[in-house]
C-alpha positions as CSV (number, residue, x, y, z in Angstrom):
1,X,0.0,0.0,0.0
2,X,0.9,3.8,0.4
3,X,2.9,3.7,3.3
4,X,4.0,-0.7,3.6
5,X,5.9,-2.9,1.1
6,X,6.2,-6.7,1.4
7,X,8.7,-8.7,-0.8
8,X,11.1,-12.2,-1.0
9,X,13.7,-12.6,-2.9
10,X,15.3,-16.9,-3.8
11,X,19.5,-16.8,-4.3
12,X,21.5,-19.4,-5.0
13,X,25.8,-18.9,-5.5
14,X,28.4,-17.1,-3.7
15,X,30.9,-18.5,-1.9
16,X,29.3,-21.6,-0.5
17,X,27.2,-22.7,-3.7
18,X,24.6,-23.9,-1.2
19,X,21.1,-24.9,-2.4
20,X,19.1,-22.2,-2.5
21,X,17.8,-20.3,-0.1
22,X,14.7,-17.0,0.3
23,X,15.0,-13.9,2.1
24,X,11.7,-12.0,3.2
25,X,11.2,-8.8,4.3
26,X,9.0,-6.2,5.3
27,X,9.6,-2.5,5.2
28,X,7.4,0.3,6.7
29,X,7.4,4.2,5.5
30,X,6.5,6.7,7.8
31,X,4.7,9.0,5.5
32,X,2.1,7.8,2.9
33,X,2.9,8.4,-0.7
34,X,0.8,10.5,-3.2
35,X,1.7,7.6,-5.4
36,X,2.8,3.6,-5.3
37,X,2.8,1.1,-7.3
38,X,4.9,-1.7,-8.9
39,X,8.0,-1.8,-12.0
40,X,9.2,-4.1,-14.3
41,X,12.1,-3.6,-16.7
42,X,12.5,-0.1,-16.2
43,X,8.4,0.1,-16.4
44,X,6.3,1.7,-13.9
45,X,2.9,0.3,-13.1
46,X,0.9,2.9,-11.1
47,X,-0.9,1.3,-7.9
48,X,-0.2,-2.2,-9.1
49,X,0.4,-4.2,-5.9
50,X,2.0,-7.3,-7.1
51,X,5.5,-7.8,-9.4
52,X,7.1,-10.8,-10.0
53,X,10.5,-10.5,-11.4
54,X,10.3,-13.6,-14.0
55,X,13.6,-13.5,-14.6
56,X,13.4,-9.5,-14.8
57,X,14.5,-6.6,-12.7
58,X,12.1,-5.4,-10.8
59,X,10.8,-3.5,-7.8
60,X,8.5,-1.2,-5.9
61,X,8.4,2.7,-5.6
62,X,6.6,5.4,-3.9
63,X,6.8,9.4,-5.0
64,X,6.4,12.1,-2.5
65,X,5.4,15.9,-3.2
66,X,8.2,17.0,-0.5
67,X,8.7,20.4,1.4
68,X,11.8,21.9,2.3
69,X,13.9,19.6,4.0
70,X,11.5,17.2,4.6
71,X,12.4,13.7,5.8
72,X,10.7,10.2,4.7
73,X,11.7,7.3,7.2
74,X,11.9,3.9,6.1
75,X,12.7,1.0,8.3
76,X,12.8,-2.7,7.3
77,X,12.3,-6.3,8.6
78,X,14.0,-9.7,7.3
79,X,13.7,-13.6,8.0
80,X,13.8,-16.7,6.5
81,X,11.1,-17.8,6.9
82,X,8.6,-15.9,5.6
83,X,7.2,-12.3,5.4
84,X,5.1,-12.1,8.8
85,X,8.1,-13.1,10.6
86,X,9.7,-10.3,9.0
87,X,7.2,-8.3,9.9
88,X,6.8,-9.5,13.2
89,X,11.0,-9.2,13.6
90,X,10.7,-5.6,13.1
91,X,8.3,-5.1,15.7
92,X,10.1,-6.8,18.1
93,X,13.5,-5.2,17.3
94,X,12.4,-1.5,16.4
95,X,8.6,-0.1,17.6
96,X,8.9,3.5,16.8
97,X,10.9,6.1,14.5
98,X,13.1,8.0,16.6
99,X,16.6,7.3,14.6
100,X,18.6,9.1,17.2
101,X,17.2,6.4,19.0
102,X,18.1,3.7,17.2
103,X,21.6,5.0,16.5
104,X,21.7,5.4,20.1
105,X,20.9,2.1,21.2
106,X,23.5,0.5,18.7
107,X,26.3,2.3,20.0
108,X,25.5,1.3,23.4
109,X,25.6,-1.9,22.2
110,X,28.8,-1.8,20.4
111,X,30.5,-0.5,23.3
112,X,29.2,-2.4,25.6
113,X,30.8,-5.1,23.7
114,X,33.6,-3.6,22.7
115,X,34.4,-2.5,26.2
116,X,34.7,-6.2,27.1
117,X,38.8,-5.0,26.5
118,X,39.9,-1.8,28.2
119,X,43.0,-0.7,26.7
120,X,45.6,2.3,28.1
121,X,49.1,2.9,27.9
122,X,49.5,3.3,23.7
123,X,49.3,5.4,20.9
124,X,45.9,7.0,19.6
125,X,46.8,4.8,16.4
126,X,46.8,2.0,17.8
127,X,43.7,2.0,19.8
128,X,42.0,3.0,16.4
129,X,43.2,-0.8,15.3
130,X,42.6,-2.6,17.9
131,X,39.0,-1.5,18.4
132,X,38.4,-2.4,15.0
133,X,39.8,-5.6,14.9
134,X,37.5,-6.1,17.6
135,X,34.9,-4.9,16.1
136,X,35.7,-7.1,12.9
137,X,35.5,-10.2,15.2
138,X,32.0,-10.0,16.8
139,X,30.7,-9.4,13.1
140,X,30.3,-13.3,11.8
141,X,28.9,-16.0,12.2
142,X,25.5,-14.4,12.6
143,X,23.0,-15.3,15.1
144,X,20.2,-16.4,13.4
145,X,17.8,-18.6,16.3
146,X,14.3,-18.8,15.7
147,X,14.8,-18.4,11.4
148,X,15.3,-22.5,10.7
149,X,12.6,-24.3,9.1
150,X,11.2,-27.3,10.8
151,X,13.5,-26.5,14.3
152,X,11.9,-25.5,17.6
153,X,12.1,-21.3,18.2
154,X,15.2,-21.5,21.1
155,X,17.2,-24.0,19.2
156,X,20.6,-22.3,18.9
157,X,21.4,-21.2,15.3
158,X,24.4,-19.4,13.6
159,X,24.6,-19.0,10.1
160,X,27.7,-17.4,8.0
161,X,30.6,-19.5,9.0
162,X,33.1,-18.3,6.6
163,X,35.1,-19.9,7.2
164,X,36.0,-22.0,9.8
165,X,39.0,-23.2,8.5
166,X,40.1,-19.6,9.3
167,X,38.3,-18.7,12.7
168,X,39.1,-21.8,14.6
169,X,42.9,-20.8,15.0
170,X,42.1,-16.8,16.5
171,X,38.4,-15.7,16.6
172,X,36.8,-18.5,18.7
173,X,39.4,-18.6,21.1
174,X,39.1,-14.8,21.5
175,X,35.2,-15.2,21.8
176,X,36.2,-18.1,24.7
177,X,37.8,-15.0,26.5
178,X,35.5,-12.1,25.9
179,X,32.3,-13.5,25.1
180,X,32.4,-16.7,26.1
181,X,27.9,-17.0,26.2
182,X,28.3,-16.3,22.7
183,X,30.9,-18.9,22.2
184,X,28.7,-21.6,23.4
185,X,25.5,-20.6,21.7
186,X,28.1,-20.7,18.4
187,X,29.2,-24.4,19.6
188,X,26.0,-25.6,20.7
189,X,24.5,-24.3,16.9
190,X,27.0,-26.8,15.5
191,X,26.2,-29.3,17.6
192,X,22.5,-29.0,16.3
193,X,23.7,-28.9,12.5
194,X,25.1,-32.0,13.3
195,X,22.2,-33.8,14.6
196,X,19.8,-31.8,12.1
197,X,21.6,-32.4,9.1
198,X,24.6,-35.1,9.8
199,X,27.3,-33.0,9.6
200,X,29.5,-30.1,11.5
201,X,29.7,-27.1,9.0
202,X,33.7,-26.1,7.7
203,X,31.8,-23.7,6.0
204,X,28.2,-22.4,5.8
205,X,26.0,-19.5,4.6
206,X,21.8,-19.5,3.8
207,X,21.7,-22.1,5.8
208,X,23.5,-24.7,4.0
209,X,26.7,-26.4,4.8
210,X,29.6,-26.5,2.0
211,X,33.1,-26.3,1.0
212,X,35.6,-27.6,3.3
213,X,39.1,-26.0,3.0
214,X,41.4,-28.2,4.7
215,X,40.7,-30.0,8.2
216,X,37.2,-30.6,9.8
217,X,37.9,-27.5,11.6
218,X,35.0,-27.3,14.2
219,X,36.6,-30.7,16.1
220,X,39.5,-28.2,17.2
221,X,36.9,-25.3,17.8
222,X,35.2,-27.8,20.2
223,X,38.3,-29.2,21.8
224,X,39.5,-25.4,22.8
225,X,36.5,-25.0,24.7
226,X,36.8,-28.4,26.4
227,X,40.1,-28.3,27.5
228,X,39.6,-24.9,28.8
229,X,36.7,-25.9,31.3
230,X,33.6,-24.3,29.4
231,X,30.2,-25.6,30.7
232,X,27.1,-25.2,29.0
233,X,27.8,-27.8,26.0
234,X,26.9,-31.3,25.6
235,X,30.2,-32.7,25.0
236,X,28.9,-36.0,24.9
237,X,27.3,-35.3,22.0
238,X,29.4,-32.6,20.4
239,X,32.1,-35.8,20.7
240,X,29.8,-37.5,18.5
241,X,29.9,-35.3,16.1
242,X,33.9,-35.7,16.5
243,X,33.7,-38.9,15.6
244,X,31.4,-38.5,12.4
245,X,34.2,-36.4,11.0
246,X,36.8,-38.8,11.6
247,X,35.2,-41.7,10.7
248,X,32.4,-41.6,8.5
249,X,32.8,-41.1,4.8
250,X,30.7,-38.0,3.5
251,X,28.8,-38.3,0.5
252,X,30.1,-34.8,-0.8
253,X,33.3,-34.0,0.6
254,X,33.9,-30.7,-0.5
255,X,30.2,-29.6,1.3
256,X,31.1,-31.0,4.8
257,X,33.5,-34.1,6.7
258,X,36.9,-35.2,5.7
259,X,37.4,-35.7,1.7
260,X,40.6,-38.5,1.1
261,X,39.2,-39.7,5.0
262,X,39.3,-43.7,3.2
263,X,43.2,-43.3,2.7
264,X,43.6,-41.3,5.7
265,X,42.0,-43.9,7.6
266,X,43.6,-47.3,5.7
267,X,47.4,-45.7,4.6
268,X,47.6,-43.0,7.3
269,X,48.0,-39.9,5.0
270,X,45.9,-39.0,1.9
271,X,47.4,-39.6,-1.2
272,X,47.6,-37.4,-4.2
273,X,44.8,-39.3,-6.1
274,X,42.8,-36.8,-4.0
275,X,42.6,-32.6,-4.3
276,X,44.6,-31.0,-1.1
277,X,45.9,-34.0,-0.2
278,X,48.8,-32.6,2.1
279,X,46.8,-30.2,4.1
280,X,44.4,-32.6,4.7
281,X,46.8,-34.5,6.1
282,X,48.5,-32.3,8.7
283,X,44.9,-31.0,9.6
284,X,43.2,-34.2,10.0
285,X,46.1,-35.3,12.1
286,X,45.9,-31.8,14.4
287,X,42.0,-32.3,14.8
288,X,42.3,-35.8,15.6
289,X,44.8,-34.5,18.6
290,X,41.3,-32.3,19.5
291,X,39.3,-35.7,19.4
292,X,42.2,-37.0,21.6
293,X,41.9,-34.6,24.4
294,X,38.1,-34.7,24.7
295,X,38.4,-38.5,24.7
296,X,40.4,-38.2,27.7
297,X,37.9,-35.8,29.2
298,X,35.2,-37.9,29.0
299,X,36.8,-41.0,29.8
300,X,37.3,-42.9,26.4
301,X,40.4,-44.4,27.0
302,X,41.0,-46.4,24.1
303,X,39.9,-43.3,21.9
304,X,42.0,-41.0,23.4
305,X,44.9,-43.6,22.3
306,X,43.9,-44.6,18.6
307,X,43.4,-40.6,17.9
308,X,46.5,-40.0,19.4
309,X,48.2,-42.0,17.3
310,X,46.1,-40.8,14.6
311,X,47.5,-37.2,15.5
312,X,51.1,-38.6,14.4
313,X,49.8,-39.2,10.7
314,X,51.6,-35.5,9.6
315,X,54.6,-38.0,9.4
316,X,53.5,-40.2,7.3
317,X,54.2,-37.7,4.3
318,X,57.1,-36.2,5.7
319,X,60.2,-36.6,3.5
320,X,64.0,-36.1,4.5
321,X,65.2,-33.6,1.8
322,X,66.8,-30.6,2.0
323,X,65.9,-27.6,0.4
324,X,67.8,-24.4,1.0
325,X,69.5,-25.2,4.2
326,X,66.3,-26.8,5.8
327,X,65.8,-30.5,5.8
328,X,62.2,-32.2,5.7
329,X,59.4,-31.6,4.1
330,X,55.8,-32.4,3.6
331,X,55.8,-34.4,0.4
332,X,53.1,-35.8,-1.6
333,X,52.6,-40.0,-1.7
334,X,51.1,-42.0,-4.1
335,X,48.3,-44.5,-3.1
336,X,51.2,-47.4,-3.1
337,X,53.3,-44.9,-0.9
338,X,55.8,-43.9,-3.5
339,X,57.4,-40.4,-3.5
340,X,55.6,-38.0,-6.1
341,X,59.2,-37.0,-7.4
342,X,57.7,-34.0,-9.7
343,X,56.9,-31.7,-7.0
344,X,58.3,-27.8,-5.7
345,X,58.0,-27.0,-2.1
346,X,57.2,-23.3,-3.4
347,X,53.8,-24.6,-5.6
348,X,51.3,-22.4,-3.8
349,X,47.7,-24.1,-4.4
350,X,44.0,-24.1,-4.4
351,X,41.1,-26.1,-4.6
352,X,42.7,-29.2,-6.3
353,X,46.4,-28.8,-5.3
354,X,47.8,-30.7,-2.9
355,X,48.2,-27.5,-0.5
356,X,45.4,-25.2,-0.3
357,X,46.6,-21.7,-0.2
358,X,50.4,-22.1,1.1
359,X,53.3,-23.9,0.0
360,X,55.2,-27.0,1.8
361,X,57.8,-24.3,4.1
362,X,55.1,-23.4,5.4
363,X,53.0,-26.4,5.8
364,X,55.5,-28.1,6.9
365,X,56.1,-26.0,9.7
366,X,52.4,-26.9,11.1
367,X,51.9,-29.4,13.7
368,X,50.4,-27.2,16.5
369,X,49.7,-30.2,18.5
370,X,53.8,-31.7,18.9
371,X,56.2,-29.0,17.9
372,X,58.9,-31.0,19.7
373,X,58.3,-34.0,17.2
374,X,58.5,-31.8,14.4
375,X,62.4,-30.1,15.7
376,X,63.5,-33.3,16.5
377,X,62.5,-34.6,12.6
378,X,64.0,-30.8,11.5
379,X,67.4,-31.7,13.6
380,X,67.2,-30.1,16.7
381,X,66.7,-26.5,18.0
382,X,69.7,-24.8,16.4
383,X,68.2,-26.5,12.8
384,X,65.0,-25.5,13.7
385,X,65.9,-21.9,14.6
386,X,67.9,-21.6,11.6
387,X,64.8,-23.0,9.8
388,X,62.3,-20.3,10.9
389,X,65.0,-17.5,10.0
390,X,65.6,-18.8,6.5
391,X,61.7,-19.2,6.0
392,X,61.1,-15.1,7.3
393,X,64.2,-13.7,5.6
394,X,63.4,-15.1,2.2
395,X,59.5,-14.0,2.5
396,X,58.9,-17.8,2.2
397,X,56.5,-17.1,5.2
398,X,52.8,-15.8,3.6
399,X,51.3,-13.4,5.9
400,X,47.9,-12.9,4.1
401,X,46.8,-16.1,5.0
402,X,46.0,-18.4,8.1
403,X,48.4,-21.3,7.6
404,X,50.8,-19.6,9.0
405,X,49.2,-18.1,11.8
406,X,51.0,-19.3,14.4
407,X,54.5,-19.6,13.1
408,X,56.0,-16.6,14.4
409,X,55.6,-18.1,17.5
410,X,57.2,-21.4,16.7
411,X,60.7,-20.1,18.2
412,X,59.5,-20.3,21.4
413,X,59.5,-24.4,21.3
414,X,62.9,-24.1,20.5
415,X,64.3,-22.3,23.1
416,X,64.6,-18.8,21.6
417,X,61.6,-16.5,22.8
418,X,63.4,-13.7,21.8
419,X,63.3,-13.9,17.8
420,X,59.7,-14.4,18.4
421,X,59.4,-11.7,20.0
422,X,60.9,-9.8,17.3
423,X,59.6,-11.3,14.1
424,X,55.8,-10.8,15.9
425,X,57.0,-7.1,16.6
426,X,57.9,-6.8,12.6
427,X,54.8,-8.8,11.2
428,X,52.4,-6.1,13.0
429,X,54.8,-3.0,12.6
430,X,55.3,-3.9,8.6
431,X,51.7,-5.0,8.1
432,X,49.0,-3.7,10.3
433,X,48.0,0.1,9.8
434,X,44.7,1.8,10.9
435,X,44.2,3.0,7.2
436,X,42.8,1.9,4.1
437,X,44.0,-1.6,3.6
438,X,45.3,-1.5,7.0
439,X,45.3,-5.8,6.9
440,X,47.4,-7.9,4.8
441,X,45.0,-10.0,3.7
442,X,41.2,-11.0,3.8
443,X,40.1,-10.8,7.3
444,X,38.1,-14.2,6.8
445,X,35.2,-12.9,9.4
446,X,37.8,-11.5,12.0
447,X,40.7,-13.9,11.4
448,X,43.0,-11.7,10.9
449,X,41.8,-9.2,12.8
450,X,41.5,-11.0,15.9
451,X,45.2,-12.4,15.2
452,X,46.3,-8.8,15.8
453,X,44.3,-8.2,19.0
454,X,45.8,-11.0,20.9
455,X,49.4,-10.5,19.8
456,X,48.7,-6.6,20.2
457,X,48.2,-7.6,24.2
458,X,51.2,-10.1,24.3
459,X,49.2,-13.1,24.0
460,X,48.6,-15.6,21.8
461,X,46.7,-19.2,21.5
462,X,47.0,-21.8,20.5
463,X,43.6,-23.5,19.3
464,X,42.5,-26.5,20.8
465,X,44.9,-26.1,23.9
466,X,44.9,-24.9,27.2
467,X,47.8,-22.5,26.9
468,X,48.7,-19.3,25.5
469,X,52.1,-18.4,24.6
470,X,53.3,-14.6,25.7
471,X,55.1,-12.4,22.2
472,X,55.4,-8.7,21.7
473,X,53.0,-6.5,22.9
474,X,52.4,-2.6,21.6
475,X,49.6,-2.5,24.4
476,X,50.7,-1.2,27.7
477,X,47.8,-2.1,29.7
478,X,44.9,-4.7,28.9
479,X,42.0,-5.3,30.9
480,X,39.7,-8.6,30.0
481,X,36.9,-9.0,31.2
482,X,35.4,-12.3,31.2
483,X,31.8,-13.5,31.5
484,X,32.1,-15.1,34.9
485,X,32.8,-11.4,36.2
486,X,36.2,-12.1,36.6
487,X,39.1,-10.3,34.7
488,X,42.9,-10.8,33.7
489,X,45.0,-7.7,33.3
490,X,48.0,-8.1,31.1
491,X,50.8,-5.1,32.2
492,X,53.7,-4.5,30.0
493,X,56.1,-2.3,32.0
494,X,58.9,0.0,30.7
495,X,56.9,-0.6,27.0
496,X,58.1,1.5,23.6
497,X,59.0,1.1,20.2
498,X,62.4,-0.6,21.2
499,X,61.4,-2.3,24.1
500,X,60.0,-5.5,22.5
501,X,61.7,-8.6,24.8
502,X,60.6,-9.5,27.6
503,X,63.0,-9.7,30.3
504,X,60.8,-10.6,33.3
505,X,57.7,-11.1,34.1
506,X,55.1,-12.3,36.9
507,X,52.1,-14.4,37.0
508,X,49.4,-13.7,39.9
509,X,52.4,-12.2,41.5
510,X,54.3,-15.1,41.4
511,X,57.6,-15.2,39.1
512,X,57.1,-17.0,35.6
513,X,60.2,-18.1,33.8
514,X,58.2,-19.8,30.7
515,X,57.1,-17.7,27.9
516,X,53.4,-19.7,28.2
517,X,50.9,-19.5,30.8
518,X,47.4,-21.9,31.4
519,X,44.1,-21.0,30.3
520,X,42.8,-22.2,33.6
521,X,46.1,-20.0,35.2
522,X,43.5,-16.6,34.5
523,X,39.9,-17.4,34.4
524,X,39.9,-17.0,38.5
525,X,41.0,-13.4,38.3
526,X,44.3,-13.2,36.7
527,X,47.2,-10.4,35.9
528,X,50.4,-11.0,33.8
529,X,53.1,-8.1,34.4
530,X,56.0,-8.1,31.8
531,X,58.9,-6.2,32.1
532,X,60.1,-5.0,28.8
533,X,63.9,-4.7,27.2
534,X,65.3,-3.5,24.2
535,X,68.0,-6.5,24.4
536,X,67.5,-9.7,23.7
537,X,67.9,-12.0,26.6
538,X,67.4,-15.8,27.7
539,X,63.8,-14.7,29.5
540,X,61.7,-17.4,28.6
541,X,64.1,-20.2,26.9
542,X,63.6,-23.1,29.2
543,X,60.4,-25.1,29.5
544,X,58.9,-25.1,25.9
545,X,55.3,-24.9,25.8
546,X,53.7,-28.5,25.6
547,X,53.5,-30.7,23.0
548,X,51.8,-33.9,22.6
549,X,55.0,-36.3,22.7
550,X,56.1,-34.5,25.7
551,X,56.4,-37.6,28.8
552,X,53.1,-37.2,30.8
């Protein structure tokens, strides 16, 4: 009519190439129009009420006789589930036309969330990046309860996981810190995917799962929250869901589960007769460690071993060559476990390589869950060391992409927290402004954003752990607070441009040696005080953080 417009609208593509999916909505005009009506292909139809695009552009409009500064209001509802829940949507969230209002209330929001971090004791600059990598990380995935078809009205449902693949290793542990309530209404949405539809989502958008990057990505986000103590999950069945990743063959592989899972189960790698064969393989073998742990936990002895040993599969394709001072490689295998000799550790992939956006330096350099296996096999610390600086120095390291997330940090295991220190220092100095194209890559729904804001406060974890390992901070002061109405203050004393090592530092008030610190070390109230340096020292050297081969 004059004054209301009603409308859906079916899409299929984009990213996920989902089945298709229809958006209603409902939008409301303040002031009636002196005329309305319908169009189609550029055609107006005066007062017409109904248009259907058949395969046409088409639309609605309304024409005003205005005065002088005159202004129209026009506020809309969505769902998907049909227009009166659109309708009924924008009741609920906005029942009058005050904008001020409106604009009001969402910055009251946004800071209340926002202010989950309080942040002193830098540069201007910097809070402008911090504050919007924070921002960038409560953006996706998208609560979306009460808008499934065929599920009860409080179900738990997120939508836009894009991707998981990239979140699990930064965003979800961050949300596990700051927002944890919303962390476990994101787990326990997975949990009912899985039993609504069979599988955990890698990926998902209008309400379809589809395309898997690499591992099956949402084992590890579950194991972080596990091992970390967070109630409110049914981990009995989320461990189901565990197992349906690791052991059930999915119809479509690049929609959801493990793709090559029948040679990764059989030969204990995935061969090349299969698309991404080699990060599969080192991701399988990192979320069956997550499998591992919550095994454990629940008492599943003889799961906790066979996925333990599972977790070892990385070294099934790892080969003993050299290439430019550093020796061993993930290689690609043949179903009959032959060496694929035509291969380059610099091919940097895609969708039916046998990496998926990195190369083998860098891939080889992931095995989150036993770093100390992966020295040994590289030949020690010192080969190690001189490993990681041969991979930065010839910009063999990709830092617009989350493979190599955590790799700056890898020093640390091998007894040199200092040139972690200073290549995390660099990465964010050389790469992260507050600007235009202030991130060196696609942010992948707060990946990379959410990266910077724990290695901004010194911090960094390490997904599917119970530990975070202490860099570079360019934050003098940072205040979390949690969810249980605790906090954990992170101090870096004597901090400036120069001052990037730490040379001391207390935990609770009690001296910490180790640069790494427990999850369950700061939920209780916590404070981490760091004295800075501008000289390298040994702070921090001795007692690696773990690693799955270490003696229990």
């Amino acid at each position: 009519n004059n004054s209301e417009i009603q409308g859906y609208t079916t899409i299929k593509g984009g990213w996920n190439k989902g089945k298709a999916y229809t958006v209603y909505f409902h939008a409301v005009i303040d002031t009636p129009s002196d005329e309305y009506g319908s169009w189609k292909s550029g055609k107006k139809y005066k007062h017409q009420k109904e248009q259907l695009d058949s395969g046409e552009k088409t639309g609605a409009f309304f024409s005003y006789k205005v005065k002088k500064d005159q202004e129209i209001k026009v506020k809309v509802g969505i769902s998907f589930l049909s227009i009166e829940k659109a309708r009924t949507n924008l009741e609920k969230e906005n029942n009058h036309w005050d904008f001020e209002k409106t604009k009001s209330n969402a910055e009251t929001e946004w800071n209340k969330k926002l202010s989950k971090i309080e942040i002193s004791e830098t540069s201007e600059d910097i809070k402008k990046m911090f504050y919007t990598a924070l921002y960038h990380s409560f953006l996706q995935p998208v609560k979306r309860t009460g808008e499934m078809k065929n599920w009860k009205p409080d179900e738990e449902y997120y939508d836009d996981f894009y991707a998981i693949w990239d979140t699990f290793r930064t965003l979800h542990p961050l949300l596990i810190l700051v927002d944890t309530k919303t962390q476990i209404e994101i787990i326990n949405s997975l949990i009912n995917i899985y039993e609504k539809e069979g599988y955990m989502p890698e990926g998902r958008s209008g309400n379809d799962n589809g395309l898997t990057q690499g591992g099956s990505n949402a084992d590890l986000v579950i194991a972080d929250a596990f091992v970390k103590g967070v109630k409110g999950i049914n981990y009995e069945l989320a461990y189901q869901a565990m197992i349906k990743n690791a052991e059930v063959v999915p119809a479509k592989a690049r929609k959801e589960g493990r793709g090559g899972l029948e040679d990764y189960n059989t030969l204990g790698y995935v061969s090349i007769s299969n698309e991404r064969a080699g990060t599969r393989t080192v991701e399988y073998a990192n979320c069956d460690w997550g499998i591992a742990q919550v095994a454990k936990g629940l008492g599943k002895e003889d799961d906790y071993l066979k996925y333990r040993s599972r977790a070892s599969n990385w070294k099934n394709l790892w080969r003993p060559v050299e290439n430019h001072g550093a020796t061993g490689f993930i290689w690609p295998k043949n179903k009959q476990g032959e060496w694929v000799e035509d291969f380059s550790v610099f091919k940097r992939g895609t969708w039916h390589n046998f990496f998926y956006e990195s190369i083998s330096w860098e891939y080889s350099l992931y095995v989150p869950q036993d770093i100390k296996e992966l020295i040994k096999l590289s030949g020690g610390n010192e080969a190690f060391v001189k490993r990681l600086d041969i991979f930065f120095e010839r910009d063999y390291y990709i830092v617009d992409n989350e493979p190599g997330f955590l790799s700056p940090n890898l020093y640390t295991w091998a007894g040199r927290y200092d040139k972690s220190a200073k290549m995390i220092h660099k990465i964010i100095t050389e790469n992260y402004y507050s600007g235009r194209g202030g991130l060196p890559g696609n942010d992948d729904s707060g990946s990379m954003s959410s990266w910077f804001a724990f290695q901004a406060m010194g911090i960094f974890p390490n997904a599917g752990q119970n530990m975070y390992l202490i860099g570079s901070p360019i934050i003098g002061n940072s205040k979390i607070k949690m969810d249980n109405g605790k906090t954990f203050e992170i101090k870096a004393h004597n901090l400036s441009d120069k001052n990037i090592y730490v040379s001391k530092a207390t935990l609770n008030g009690k001296p910490l040696l180790q640069a790494w610190f427990k999850h369950t070390d700061i939920i209780d109230n916590g404070i981490l005080e760091l004295y800075m340096s501008n000289t390298p020292n040994a702070w921090g050297n001795k007692n690696p953080p773990p690693s799955m081969s270490d003696k229990n």
